[in-house]
C-alpha positions in Angstrom: 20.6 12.5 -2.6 20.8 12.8 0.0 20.3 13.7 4.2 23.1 15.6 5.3 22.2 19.0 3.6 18.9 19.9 2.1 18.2 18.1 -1.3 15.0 16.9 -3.8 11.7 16.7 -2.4 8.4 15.2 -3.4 5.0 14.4 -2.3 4.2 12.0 1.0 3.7 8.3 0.8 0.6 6.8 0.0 1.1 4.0 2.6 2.2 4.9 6.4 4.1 3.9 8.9 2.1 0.6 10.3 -0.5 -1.5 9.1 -1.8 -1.5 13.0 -4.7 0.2 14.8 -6.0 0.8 17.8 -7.9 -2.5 17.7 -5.2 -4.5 16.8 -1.6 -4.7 15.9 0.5 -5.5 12.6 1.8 -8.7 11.3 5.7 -8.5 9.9 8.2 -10.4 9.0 12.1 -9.6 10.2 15.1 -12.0 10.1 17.8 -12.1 13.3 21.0 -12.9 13.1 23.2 -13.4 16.4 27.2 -14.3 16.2 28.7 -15.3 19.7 31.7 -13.2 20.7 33.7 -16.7 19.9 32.2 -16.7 16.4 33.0 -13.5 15.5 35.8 -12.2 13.8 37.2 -9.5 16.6 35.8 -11.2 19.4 32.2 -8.5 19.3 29.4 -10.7 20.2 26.9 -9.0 17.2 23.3 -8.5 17.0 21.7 -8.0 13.9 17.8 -7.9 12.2 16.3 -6.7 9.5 13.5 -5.1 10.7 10.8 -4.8 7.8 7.7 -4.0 6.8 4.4 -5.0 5.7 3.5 -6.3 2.3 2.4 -3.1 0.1 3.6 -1.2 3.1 6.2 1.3 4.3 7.8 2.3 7.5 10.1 5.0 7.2 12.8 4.6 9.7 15.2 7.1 11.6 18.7 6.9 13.9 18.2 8.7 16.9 19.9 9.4 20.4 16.9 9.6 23.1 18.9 11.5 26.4 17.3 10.9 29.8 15.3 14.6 29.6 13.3 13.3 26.6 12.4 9.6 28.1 8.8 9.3 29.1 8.2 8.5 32.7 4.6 7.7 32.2 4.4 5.6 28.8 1.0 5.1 27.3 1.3 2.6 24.2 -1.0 3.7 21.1 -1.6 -0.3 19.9 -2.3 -1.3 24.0 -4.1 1.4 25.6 -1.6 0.3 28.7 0.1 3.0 30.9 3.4 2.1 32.5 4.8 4.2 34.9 8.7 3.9 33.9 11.5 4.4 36.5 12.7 8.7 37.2 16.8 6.8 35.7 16.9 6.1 32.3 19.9 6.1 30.5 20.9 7.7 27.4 20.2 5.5 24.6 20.1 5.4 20.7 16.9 4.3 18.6 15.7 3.2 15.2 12.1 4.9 15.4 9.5 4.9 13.1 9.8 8.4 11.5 6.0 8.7 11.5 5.1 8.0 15.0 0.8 7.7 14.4 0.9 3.9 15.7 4.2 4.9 18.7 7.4 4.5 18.6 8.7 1.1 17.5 12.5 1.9 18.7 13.5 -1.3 16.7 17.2 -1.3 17.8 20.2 0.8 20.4 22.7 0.5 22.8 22.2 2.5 25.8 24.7 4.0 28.2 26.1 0.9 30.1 27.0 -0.2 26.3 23.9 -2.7 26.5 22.7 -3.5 23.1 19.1 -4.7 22.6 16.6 -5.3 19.1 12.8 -5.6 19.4 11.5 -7.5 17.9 11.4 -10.4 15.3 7.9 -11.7 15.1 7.6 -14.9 16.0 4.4 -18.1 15.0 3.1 -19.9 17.5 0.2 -22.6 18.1 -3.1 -22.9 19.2 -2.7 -25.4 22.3 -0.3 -22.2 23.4 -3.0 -19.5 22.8 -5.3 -21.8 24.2 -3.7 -22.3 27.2 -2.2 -18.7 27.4 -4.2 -16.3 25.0 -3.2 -13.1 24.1 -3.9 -9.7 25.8 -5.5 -7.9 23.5 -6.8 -4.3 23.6 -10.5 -4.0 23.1 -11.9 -1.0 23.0 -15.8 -0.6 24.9 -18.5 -1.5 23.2 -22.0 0.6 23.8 -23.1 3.2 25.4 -21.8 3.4 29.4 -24.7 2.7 31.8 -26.6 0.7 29.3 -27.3 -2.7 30.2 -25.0 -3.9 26.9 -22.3 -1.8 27.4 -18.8 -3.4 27.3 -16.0 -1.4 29.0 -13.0 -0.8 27.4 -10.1 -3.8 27.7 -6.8 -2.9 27.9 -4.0 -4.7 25.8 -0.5 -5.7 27.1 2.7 -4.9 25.4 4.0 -5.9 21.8 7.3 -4.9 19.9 5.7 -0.7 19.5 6.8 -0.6 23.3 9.5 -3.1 24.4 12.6 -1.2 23.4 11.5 2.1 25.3 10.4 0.2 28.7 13.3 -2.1 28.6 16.8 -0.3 27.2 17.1 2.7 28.8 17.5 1.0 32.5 19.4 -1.7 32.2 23.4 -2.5 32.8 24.0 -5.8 31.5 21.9 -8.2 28.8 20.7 -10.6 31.3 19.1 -8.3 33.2 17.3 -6.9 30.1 15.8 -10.6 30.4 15.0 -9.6 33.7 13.3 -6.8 33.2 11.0 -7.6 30.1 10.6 -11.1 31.6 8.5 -9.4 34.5 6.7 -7.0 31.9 5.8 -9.7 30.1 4.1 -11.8 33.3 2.8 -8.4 35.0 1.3 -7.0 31.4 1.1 -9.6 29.4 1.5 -9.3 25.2 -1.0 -9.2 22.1 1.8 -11.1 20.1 4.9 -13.1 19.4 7.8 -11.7 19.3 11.7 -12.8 19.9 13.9 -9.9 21.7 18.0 -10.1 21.4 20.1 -8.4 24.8 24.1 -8.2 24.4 26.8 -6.7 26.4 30.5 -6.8 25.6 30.4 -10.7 26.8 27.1 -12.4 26.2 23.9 -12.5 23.9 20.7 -13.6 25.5 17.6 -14.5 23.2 14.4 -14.1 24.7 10.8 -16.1 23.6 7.5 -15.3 24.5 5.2 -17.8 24.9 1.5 -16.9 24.8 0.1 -13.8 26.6 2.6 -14.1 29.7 4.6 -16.7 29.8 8.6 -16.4 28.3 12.2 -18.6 28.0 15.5 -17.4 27.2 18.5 -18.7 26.5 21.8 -17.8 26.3 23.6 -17.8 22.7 26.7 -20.0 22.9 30.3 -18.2 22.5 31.0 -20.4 19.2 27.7 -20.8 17.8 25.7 -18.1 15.4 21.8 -18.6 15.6 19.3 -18.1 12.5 15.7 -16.4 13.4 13.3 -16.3 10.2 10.1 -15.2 12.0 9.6 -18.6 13.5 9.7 -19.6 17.5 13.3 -20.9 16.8 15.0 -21.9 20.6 14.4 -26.2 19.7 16.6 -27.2 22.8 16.5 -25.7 26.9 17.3 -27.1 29.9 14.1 -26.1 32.2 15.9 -27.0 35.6 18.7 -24.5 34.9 16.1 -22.2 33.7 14.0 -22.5 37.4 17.0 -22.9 38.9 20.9 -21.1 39.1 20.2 -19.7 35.2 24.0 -20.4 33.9 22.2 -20.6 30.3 18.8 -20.7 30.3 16.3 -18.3 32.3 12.3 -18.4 32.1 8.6 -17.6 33.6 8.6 -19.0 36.9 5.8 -20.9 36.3 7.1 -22.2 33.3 7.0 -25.8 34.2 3.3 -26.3 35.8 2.4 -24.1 32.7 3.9 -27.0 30.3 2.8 -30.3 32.5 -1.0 -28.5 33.0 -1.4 -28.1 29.2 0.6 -31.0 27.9 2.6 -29.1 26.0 5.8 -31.1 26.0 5.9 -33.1 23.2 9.4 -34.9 23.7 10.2 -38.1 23.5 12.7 -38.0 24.7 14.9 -35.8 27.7 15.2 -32.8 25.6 12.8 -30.6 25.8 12.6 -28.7 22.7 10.3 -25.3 22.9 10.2 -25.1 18.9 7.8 -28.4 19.4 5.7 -27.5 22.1 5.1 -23.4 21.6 5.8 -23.1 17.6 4.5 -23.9 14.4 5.4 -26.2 11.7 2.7 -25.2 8.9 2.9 -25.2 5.4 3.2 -21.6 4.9 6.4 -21.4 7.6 8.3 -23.1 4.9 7.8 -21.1 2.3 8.1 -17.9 4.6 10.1 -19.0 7.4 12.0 -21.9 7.5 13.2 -21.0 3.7 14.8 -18.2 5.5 17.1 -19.9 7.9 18.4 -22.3 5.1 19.6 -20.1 3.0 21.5 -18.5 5.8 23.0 -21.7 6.9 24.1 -23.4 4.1 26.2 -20.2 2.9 27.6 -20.3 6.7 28.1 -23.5 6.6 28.2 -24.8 3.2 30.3 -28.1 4.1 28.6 -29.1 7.2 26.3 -31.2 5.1 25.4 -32.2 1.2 23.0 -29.1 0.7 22.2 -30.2 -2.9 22.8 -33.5 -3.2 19.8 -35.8 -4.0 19.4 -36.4 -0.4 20.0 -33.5 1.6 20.2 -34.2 5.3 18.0 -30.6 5.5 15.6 -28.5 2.7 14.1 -25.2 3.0 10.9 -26.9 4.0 13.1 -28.3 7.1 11.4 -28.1 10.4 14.4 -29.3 12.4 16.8 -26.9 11.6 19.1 -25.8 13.9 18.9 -23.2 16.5 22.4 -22.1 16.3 25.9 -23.9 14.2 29.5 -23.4 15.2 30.4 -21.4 11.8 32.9 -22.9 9.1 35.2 -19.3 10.2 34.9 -16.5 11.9 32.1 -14.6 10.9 33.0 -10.6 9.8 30.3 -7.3 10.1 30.4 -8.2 5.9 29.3 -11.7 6.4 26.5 -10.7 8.6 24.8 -7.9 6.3 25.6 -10.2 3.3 23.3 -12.9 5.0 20.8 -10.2 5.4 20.6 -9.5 2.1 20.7 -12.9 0.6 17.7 -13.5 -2.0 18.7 -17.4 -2.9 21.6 -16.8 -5.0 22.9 -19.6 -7.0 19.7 -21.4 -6.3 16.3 -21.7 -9.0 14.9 -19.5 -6.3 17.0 -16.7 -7.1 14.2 -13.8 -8.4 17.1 -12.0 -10.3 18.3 -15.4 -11.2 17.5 -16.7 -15.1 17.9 -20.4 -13.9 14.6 -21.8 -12.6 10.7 -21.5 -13.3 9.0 -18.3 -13.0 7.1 -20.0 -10.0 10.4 -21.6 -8.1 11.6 -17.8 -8.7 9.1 -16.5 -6.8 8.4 -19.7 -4.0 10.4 -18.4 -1.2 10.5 -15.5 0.9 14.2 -13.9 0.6 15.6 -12.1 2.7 17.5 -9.6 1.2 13.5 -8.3 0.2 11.6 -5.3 -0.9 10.3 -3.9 2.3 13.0 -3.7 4.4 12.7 -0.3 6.7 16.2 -0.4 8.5 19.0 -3.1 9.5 20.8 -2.2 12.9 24.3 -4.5 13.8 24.8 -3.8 17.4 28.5 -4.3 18.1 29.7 -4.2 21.5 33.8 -4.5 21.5 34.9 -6.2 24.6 38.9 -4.7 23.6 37.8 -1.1 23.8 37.4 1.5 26.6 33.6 1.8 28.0 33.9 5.2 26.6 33.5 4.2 22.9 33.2 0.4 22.4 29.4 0.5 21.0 29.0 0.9 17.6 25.8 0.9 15.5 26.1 -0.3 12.0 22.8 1.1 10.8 21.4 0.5 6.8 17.8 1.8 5.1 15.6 0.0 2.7 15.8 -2.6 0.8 19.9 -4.6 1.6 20.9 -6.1 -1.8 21.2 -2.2 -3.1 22.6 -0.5 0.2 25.1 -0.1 2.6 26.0 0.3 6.4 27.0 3.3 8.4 28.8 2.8 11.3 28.0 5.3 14.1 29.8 5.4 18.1 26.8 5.4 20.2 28.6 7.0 23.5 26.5 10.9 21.7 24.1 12.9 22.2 23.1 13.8 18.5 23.1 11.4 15.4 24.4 12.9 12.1 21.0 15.0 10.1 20.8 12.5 7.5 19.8 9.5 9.4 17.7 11.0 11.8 15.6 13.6 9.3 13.7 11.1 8.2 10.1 12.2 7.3 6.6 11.1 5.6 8.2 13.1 2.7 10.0 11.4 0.3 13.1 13.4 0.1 16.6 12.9 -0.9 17.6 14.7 2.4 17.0 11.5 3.6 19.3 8.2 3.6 16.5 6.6 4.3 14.6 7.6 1.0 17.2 8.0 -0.9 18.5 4.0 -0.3 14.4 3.4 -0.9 15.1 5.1 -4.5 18.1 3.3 -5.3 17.2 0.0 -4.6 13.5 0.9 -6.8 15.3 1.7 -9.7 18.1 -0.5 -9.7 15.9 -3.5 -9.3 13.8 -3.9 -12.4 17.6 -3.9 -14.0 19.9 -5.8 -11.8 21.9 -8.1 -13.3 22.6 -4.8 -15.2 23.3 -2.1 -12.6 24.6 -4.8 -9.9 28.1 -4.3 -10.4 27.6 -0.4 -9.4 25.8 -1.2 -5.9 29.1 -3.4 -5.2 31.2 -1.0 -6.2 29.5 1.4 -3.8 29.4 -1.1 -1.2 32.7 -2.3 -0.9 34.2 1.4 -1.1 31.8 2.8 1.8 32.4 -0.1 4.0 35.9 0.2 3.7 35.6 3.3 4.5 33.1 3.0 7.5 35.7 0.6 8.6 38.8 2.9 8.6 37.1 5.8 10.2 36.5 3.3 13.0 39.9 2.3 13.4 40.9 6.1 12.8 38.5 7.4 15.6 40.2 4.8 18.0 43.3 5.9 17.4 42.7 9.6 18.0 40.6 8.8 21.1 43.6 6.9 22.5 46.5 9.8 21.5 44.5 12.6 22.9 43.3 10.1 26.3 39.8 10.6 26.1 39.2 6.8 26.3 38.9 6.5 30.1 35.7 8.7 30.5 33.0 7.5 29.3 30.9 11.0 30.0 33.5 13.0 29.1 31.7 15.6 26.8 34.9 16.1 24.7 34.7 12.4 23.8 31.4 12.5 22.8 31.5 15.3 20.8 34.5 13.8 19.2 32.2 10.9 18.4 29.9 12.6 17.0 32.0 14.2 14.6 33.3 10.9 13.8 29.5 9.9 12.9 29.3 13.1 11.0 32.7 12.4 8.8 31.2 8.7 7.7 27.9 10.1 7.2 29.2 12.7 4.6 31.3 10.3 3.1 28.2 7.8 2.4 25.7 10.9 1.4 28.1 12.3 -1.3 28.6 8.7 -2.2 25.5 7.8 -2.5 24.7 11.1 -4.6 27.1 9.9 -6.6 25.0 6.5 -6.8 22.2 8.1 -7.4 23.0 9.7 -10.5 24.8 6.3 -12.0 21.3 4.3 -11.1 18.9 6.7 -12.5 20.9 7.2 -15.7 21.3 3.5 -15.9 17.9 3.4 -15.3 16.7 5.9 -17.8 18.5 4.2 -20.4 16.8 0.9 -20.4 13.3 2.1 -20.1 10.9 0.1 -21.9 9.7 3.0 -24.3 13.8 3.4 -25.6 14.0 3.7 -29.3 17.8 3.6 -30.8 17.5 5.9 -33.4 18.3 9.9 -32.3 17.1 13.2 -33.4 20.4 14.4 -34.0 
C-alpha cells in the first residue's frame, strides 16, 4: 500500500462516483446499526452504517475535517438544483465525502464541534398510497425553448442524502435538535427520496424517517435496545400524541396526523400505530434485499431470544414483522458492531463462501458484509470523557469481511493523508484503494486467505484500541482535557490519528504482500512442475 506516503499507482476507474444525474438521483443499499448507550459495552451510545454503492459501481470515499472557513454559506445541490442559504456559524465538523465530487458531496458520516454525531443516509422503501398522497420533489429540468408556447420551465428538486449532512451537522448542539433542523428542511424543501438519518450525542440516539416528499417521524432509540436498518422504512411502533405533543420519545411533521387520517394511511387494528405498515413496503424483493438483512443481524445478537432454526421459527429472513430494536443478549462491543456489518450468512446455506447449500441459496440474499461497500463510519460519543476529546470516529473502506477500522479523535483540524487522499486513481497511497485491493484478491480464495484478514484484524484493532486508551491517558497527565479548543490538544490528536494511521498503513502493506502472493499462487493458469 498504502496512503500515508506516496506508493503504486494505476489508471482511473471505469465506473465513478454515483450512478445519479442531474435528472434524477441513485438508488443504494446501506445497513444502520444503532446501540443505545445502555447497550453498549462502555456506556457510548454508537452509530454505525455501511454506506455502499451501486451494483457494478464505485464510490471512492475520503475522511475529512471541513473547518468553518471552508463551509458553504450558499449551498447549491448538483442532484436538486435547490439553493439554500446556510447560517454565517458552522461548526467544525468531520466528513466521509465522496472523493470524486461530480454528483456533490455526499458527507455520509461526522461528529461536529458540540461532539454531535450524525450519518446520512440509509435509503429507505416506501409505498404508493404514501407517494400518492405526498410525492416526491423531484428536479426537472425545462423542457423547450423559453417563450415558446411548449416550453416547460425548469422544476427544482428538494433535498436527498448528497446534501443532508452538510445543511444539518455543522449547526447543531445536541441530536434532537439535528431532528429539528432537518425536520424543517424536509417540510420547507421537501425530498426526491427515502432515506433514514441517525443524530447522537453523549446521551441519546434519535432515528429520523421521511415519509413522502415532506412529511417525517423520529423516534428516540431506547437506552437498552440496539435497532437493525436494512434499507427498509423500519420504525414499526410510535406514539403520535407524544410525537405532536411534549416529544419525550417520539417527534414528527406537525401535520403528521391530518396527513395519516386524510389518506387513510393507518392500517392498525389495533392502538399501536405502526409506521412500518402505513409508510413502508413489504414486497417480495424486500425480503431477499432487506428484511434478509436485519435477520441475520439479530439472530447473531440475539441467538437465544427465539428458535432461529428450528422447524418453526417464530421469524425468517422473509419476516415482515421484525423488530425495530431488541434489548441485546450482552453488551454489545465496537467489535460486535463492525462484525455485524460484515456478516455475509455465516453458518447458514446462504453463506456465498460457504460449501453447504445450493449454488442458488448461496446467492438468494443480500449480505451484508458485500462487495460494494465505499466506507463504514462508528460514531462514538463517550459520555466518561472531557468535551475536549470524547468523539471518536472509527472509520473502514471497501468491502468489511477483508478490512479493518481506524479510530480517529475528531476534536482536529486535519485527518491523517491516507484517509483523506483519496482520488479517481487507483493508488496504493490510498487506504481506501488499497482495502478495495485486498478484499478483490482475497475473495475469489477465502476460505484460503481468511485466516490472514483475521490475523490483521484482530492485531490492528487492538491496536486502534490501545492508542485510544494511550491518547487518554497523556491528554489527562499533561491537562489538556478541559479545553476543548485548546490548539495544543488538537494537535495532540491529530498526532494520535497520525500514530494509528501508520500503524494500519505499514500493516496493511504488510497485507498486501501476504494477499497478492497468496493470490498469485492459486491462479487458475498454475502448473506444479518448475523450470528449475
Amino acid at each position: 500500500m498504502t496512503g500515508c506516503r506516496p506508493g503504486l499507482e494505476s489508471g482511473g476507474v471505469p465506473n465513478r462516483s454515483v450512478t445519479a444525474t442531474s435528472e434524477g438521483t441513485r438508488n443504494v443499499g446501506c445497513t444502520t446499526i444503532l446501540v443505545g448507550k445502555k447497550a453498549s459495552y462502555d456506556g457510548s451510545p454508537l452509530v454505525a452504517r455501511n454506506e455502499d454503492s451501486s451494483n457494478g459501481e464505485w464510490n471512492p470515499k475520503k475522511i475529512i475535517v471541513v473547518p468553518p472557513a471552508d463551509q458553504p454559506r450558499s449551498y447549491t445541490s448538483v442532484i436538486g438544483h435547490l439553493t439554500i442559504e446556510l447560517p454565517d456559524d458552522p461548526m467544525r465538523y468531520t466528513a466521509a465525502p465522496n472523493a470524486i465530487p461530480d454528483q456533490g458531496i455526499w458527507g455520509a458520516a461526522g461528529i461536529n464541534a458540540a461532539n454531535v454525531a450524525m450519518s446520512a443516509t440509509e435509503t429507505l422503501t416506501t409505498n404508493e398510497r404514501v407517494l400518492g398522497a405526498d410525492p416526491f420533489v423531484e428536479y426537472r429540468p425545462a423542457s423547450g425553448r423559453e417563450g415558446a408556447p411548449d416550453y416547460i420551465p425548469e422544476k427544482i428538486g428538494g433535498i436527498g442524502e448528497e446534501d443532508m449532512l452538510t445543511i444539518v451537522l455543522p449547526y447543531i448542539r445536541t441530536a434532537r435538535e439535528g431532528v429539528l433542523r432537518l425536520g424543517a428542511l424536509l417540510e420547507e424543501h421537501g425530498t426526491y427520496e427515502m432515506n433514514g438519518i441517525a443524530f447522537s450525542d453523549s446521551d441519546e440516539i434519535w432515528w429520523l424517517e421521511t415519509v413522502g416528499g415532506h412529511h417525517w417521524i423520529a423516534k428516540r432509540v431506547p437506552d437498552d435496545q440496539y435497532v437493525t436498518m436494512p434499507n427498509q422504512l423500519g420504525i414499526d411502533s410510535f406514539d403520535l400524541d407524544d410525537a405532536l405533543g411534549e416529544g419525550r420519545e417520539h417527534l414528527a411533521s406537525p401535520d403528521l396526523a391530518q396527513f395519516i387520517y386524510e389518506n387513510h394511511l393507518d392500517l392498525s387494528l389495533g392502538d399501536t400505530f405502526n409506521p412500518r405498515d402505513a409508510f413502508g413496503s413489504h414486497s417480495d424483493s424486500d425480503h431477499v434485499y432487506n428484511t434478509a438483512r436485519a435477520w441475520n443481524m439479530q439472530r447473531l445478537l440475539n441467538p437465544h431470544a427465539e428458535d432461529w432454526d428450528g422447524p418453526s421459527p417464530e421469524h425468517t429472513w422473509a419476516s415482515d414483522d421484525l423488530p425495530w430494536g431488541r434489548v441485546p443478549e450482552r453488551k454489545l462491543t465496537i467489535e460486535d458492531v463492525k462484525y455485524v456489518l460484515s456478516l455475509h450468512y455465516q453458518g447458514t446455506v446462504y453463506d456465498p463462501y460457504s460449501s453447504i447449500g445450493t449454488e442458488e441459496q448461496r446467492h438468494l440474499l443480500r449480505p451484508i458484509g458485500i462487495n460494494r461497500h465505499s466506507q463504514l463510519s462508528i460514531l462514538q460519543v463517550r459520555p466518561y470523557k472531557p468535551e475536549s476529546s470524547r468523539a471518536i470516529q472509527w472509520v473502514a473502506f471497501a468491502s468489511n469481511p477483508f478490512n479493518t477500522l481506524v479510530p480517529i479523535f475528531t476534536n482536529v483540524e486535519r485527518t491523517p493523508e491516507c484517509l483523506a487522499n483519496t482520488t479517481e486513481r487507483v493508488s496504493t497511497d490510498s487506504l481506501y484503494w488499497s482495502s478495495r485491493i485486498i478484499a478483490a484478491l482475497a475473495d475469489a480464495h477465502f476460505n484460503d486467505i481468511i485466516p490472514e484478514i483475521e490475523r490483521y484484524q484482530e492485531k490492528t484493532l487492538a491496536a486502534g484500541h490501545a492508542l485510544v486508551t494511550q491518547t487518554d491517558n497523556r491528554l489527562s497527565q499533561a491537562a489538556l482535557v478541559e479545553v476543548p479548543e485548546d490548539g495544543a490538544l488538537r494537535e495532540q490528536l491529530a498526532d494520535a490519528n497520525d500514530d494509528i494511521a501508520e500503524f494500519v498503513r505499514v500493516e496493511t502493506d504488510a497485507l498486501l504482500g501476504k494477499v497478492l502472493f497468496d493470490a498469485s499462487n492459486l491462479m487458475m493458469n498454475r502448473f506444479s512442475r518448475s523450470d528449475f
